[in-house]
FIGUKOL-540992 format. One line per 2 residues: number of its first residue (from 1); their letters; for each residue x, y, z of N, C-alpha, C. Coordinates in nm, 2 decimals, decimal comma. Layout:
N
NUM) A) X Y Z X Y Z X Y Z  ...;
END
This chain:
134
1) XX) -4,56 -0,82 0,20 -4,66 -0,80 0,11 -4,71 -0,65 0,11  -4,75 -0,59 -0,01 -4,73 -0,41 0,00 -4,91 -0,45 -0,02;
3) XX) -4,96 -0,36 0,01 -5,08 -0,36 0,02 -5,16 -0,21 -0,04  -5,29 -0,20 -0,05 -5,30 -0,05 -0,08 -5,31 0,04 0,02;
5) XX) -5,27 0,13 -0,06 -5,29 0,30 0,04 -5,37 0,33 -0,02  -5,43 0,40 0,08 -5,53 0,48 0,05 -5,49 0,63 -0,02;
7) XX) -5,54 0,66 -0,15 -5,52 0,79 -0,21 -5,37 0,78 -0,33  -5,32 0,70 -0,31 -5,17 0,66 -0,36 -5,19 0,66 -0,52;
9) XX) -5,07 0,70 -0,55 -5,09 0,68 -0,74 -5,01 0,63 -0,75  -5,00 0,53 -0,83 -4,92 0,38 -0,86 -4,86 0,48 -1,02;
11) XX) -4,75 0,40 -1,07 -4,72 0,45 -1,17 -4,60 0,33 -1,23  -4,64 0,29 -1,33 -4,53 0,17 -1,41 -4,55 0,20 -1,53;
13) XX) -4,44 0,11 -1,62 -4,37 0,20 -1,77 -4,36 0,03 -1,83  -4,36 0,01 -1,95 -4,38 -0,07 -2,02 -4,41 -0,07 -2,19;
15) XX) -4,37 -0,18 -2,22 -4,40 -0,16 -2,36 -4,53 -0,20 -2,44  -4,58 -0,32 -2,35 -4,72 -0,34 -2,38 -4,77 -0,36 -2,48;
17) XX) -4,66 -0,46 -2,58 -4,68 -0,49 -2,71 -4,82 -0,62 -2,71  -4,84 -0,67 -2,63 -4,96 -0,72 -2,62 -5,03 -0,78 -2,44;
19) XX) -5,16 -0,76 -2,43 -5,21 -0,73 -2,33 -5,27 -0,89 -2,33  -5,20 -0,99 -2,27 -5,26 -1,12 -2,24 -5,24 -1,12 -2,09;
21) XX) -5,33 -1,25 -2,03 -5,39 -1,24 -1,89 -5,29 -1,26 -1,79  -5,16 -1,25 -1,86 -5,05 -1,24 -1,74 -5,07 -1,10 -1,69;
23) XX) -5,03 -1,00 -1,80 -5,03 -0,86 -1,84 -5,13 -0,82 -1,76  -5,26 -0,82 -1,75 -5,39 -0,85 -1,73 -5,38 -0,83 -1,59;
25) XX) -5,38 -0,94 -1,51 -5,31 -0,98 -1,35 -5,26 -0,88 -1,29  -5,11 -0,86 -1,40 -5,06 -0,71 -1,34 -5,10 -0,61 -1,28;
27) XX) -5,14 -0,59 -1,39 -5,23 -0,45 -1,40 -5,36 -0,42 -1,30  -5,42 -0,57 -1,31 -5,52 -0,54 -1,18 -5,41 -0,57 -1,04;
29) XX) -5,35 -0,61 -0,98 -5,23 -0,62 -0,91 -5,20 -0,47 -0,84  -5,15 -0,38 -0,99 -5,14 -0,28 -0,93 -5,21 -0,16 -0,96;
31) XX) -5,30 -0,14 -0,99 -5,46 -0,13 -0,97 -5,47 -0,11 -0,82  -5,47 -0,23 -0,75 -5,58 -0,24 -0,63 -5,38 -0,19 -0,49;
33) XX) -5,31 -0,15 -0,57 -5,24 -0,12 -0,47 -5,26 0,07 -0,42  -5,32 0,12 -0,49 -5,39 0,27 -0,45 -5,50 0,30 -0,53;
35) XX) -5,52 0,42 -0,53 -5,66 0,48 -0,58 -5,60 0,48 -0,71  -5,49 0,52 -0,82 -5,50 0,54 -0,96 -5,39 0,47 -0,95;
37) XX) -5,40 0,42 -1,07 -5,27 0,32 -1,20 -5,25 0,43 -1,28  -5,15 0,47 -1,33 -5,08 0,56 -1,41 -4,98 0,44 -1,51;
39) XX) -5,01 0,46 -1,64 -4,94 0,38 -1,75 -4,88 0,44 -1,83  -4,72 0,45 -1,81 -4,62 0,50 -1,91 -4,60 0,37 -2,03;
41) XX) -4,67 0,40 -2,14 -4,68 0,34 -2,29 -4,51 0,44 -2,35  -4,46 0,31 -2,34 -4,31 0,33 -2,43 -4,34 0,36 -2,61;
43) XX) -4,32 0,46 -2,60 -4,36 0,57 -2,77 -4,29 0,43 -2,91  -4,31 0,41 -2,98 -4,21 0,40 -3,10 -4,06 0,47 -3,10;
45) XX) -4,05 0,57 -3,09 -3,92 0,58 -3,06 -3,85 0,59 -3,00  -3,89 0,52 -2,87 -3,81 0,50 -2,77 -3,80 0,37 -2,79;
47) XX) -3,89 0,25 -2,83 -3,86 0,16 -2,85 -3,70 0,09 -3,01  -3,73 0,22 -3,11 -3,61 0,19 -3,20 -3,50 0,21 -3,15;
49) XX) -3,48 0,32 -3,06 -3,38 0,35 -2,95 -3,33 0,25 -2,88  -3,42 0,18 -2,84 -3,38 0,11 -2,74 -3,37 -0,07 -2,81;
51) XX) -3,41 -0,07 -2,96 -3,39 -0,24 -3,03 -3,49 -0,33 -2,96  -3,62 -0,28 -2,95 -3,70 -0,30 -2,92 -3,85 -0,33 -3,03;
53) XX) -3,82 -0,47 -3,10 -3,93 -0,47 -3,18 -4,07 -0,47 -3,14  -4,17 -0,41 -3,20 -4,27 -0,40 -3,12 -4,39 -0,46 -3,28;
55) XX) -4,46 -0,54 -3,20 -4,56 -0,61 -3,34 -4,67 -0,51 -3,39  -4,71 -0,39 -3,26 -4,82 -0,32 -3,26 -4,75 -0,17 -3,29;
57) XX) -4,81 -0,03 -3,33 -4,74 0,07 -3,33 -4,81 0,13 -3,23  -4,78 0,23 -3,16 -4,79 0,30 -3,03 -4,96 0,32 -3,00;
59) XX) -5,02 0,39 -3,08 -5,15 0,41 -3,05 -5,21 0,33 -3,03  -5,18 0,15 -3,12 -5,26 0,07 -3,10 -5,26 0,01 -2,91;
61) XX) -5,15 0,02 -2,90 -5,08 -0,01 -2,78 -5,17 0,05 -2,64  -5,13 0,18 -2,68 -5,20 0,27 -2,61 -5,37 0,27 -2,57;
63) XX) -5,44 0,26 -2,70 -5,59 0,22 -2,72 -5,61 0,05 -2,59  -5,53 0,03 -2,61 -5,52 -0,11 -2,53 -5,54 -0,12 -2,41;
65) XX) -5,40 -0,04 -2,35 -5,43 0,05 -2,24 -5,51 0,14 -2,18  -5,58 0,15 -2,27 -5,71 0,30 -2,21 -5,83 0,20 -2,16;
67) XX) -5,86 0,10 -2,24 -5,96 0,04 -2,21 -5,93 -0,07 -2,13  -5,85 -0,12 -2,09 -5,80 -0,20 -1,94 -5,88 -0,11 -1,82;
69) XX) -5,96 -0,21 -1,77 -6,03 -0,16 -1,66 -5,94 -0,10 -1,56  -5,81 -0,13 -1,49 -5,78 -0,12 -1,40 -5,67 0,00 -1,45;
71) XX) -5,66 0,02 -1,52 -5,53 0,16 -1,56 -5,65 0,28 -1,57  -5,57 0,40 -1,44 -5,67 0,53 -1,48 -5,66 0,59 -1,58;
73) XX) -5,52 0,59 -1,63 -5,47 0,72 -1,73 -5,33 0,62 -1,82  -5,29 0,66 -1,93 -5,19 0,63 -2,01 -5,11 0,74 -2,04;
75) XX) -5,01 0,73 -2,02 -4,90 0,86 -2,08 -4,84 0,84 -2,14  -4,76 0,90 -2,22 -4,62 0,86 -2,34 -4,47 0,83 -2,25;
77) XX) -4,42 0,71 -2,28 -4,28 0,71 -2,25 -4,18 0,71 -2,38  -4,13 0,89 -2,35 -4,04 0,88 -2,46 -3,91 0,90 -2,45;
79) XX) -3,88 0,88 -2,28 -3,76 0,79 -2,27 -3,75 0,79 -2,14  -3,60 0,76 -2,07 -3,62 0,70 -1,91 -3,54 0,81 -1,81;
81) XX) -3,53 0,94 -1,87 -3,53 1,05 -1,82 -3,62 1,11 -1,71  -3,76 1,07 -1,77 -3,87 1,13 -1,76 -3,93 1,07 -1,63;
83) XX) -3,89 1,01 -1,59 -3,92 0,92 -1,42 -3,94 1,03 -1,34  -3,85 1,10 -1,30 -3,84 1,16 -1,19 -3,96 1,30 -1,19;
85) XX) -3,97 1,33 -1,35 -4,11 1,43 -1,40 -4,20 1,41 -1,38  -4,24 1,25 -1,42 -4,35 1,21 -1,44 -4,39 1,19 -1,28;
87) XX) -4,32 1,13 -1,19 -4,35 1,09 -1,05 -4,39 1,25 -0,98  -4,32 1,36 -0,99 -4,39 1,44 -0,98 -4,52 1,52 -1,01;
89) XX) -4,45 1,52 -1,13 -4,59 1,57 -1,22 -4,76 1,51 -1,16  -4,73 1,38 -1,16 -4,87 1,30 -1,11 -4,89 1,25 -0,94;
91) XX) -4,77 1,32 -0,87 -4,76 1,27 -0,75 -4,81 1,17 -0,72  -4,70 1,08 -0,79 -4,72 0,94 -0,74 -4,62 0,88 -0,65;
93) XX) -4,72 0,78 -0,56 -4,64 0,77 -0,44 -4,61 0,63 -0,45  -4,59 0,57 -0,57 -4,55 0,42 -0,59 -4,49 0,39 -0,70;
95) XX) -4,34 0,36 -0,75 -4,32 0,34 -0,90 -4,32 0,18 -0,89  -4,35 0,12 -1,01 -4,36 -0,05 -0,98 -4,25 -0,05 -1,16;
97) XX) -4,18 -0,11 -1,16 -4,10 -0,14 -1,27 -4,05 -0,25 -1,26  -4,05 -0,34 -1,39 -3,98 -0,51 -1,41 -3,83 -0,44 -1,43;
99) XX) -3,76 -0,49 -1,58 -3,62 -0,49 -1,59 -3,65 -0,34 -1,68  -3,52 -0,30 -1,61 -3,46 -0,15 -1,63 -3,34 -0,18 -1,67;
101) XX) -3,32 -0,10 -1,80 -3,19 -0,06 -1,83 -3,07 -0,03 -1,75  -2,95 -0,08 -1,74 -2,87 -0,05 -1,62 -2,85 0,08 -1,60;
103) XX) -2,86 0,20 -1,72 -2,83 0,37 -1,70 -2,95 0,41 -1,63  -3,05 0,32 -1,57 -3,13 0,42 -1,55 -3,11 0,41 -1,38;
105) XX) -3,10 0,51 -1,27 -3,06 0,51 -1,14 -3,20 0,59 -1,07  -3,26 0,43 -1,02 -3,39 0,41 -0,99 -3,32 0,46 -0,81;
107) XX) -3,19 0,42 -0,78 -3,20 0,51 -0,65 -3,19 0,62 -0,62  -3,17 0,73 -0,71 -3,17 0,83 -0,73 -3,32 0,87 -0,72;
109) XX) -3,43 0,79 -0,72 -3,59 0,81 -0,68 -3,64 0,77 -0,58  -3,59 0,73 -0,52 -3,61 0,64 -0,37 -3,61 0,81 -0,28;
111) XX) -3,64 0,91 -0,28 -3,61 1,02 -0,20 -3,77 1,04 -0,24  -3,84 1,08 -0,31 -3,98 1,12 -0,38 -4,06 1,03 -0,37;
113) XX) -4,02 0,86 -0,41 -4,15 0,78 -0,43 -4,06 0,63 -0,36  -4,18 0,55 -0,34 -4,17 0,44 -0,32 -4,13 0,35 -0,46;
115) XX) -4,04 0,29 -0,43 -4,00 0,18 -0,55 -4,07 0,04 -0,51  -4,11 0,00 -0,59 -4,16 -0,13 -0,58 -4,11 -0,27 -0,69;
117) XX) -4,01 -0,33 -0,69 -4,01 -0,41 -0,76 -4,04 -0,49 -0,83  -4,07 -0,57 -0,97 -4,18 -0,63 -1,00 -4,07 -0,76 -1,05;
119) XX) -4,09 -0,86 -1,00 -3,99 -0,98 -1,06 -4,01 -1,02 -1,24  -3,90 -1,04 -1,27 -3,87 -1,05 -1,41 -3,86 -1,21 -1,41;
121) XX) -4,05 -1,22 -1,46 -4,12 -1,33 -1,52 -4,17 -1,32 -1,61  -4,22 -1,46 -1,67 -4,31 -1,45 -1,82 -4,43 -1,34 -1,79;
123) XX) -4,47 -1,32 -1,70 -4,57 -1,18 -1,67 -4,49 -1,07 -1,67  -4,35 -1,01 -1,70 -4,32 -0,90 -1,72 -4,38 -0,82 -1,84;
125) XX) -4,43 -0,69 -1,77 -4,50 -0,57 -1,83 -4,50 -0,58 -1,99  -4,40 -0,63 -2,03 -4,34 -0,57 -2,16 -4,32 -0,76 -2,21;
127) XX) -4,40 -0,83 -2,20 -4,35 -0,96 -2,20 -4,39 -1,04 -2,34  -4,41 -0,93 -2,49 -4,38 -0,95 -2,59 -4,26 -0,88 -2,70;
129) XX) -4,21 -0,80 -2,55 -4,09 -0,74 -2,65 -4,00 -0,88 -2,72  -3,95 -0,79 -2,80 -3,82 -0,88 -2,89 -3,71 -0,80 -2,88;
131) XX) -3,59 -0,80 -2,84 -3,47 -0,73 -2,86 -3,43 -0,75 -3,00  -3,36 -0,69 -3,10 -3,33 -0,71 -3,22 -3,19 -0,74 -3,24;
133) XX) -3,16 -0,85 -3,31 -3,06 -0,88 -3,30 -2,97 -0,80 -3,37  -2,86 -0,86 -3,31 -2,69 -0,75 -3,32 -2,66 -0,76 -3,40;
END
């Protein structure tokens, strides 16, 4: 069981096409795992990129996320490049992520931050995506 650190900035990426009390859970979850929650909101076009229908358009998304008690900050995810920037940039000492694209090489970050995995359930981050059909 990972517990909090003191001073630690948590940091997870999601689509967050809607914020129900699974989502909710989460978020307080990892909230109370350091001092800040850091929220990468997946842009609109990272989501057409990626065939990702989304019911909400980004800002609303976003607005959603700002006012979630337990997220300190929201940032733009405008694509999955930006991990190893953003973990810097915010010196964060925890990344927490559900399902990841297979191109993205999350051990390639294991040297800067702690990885934390988040099991791929009906509470995953992103747990109104739609993939669009082929």
């Amino acid at each position: 069981m990972i517990g909090q650190v003191p001073g630690r900035v948590v940091l997870t990426y999601g689509v967050f096409d809607d914020i129900g009390p699974q989502t909710s859970a989460r978020l307080r979850h990892l909230g109370g795992l350091g001092r800040e929650l850091i929220v990468g909101c997946a842009t609109d076009a990272l989501c057409l990129r990626s065939g990702i229908r989304c019911a909400l358009p980004y800002h609303q998304r976003r607005a959603m996320l700002e006012r979630a008690r337990f997220v300190s900050r929201v940032i733009a995810q405008d694509c999955w490049d930006q991990l190893r920037t953003d973990i810097v940039n915010y010196n964060a000492g925890a990344l927490a992520l559900g399902e990841v694209p297979p191109f993205v090489d999350l051990e390639g970050l294991s040297d800067i931050v702690q990885l934390l995995e988040m099991p791929n359930t009906s509470a995953t981050l992103s747990c109104a995506e739609t993939r669009l059909a082929s």
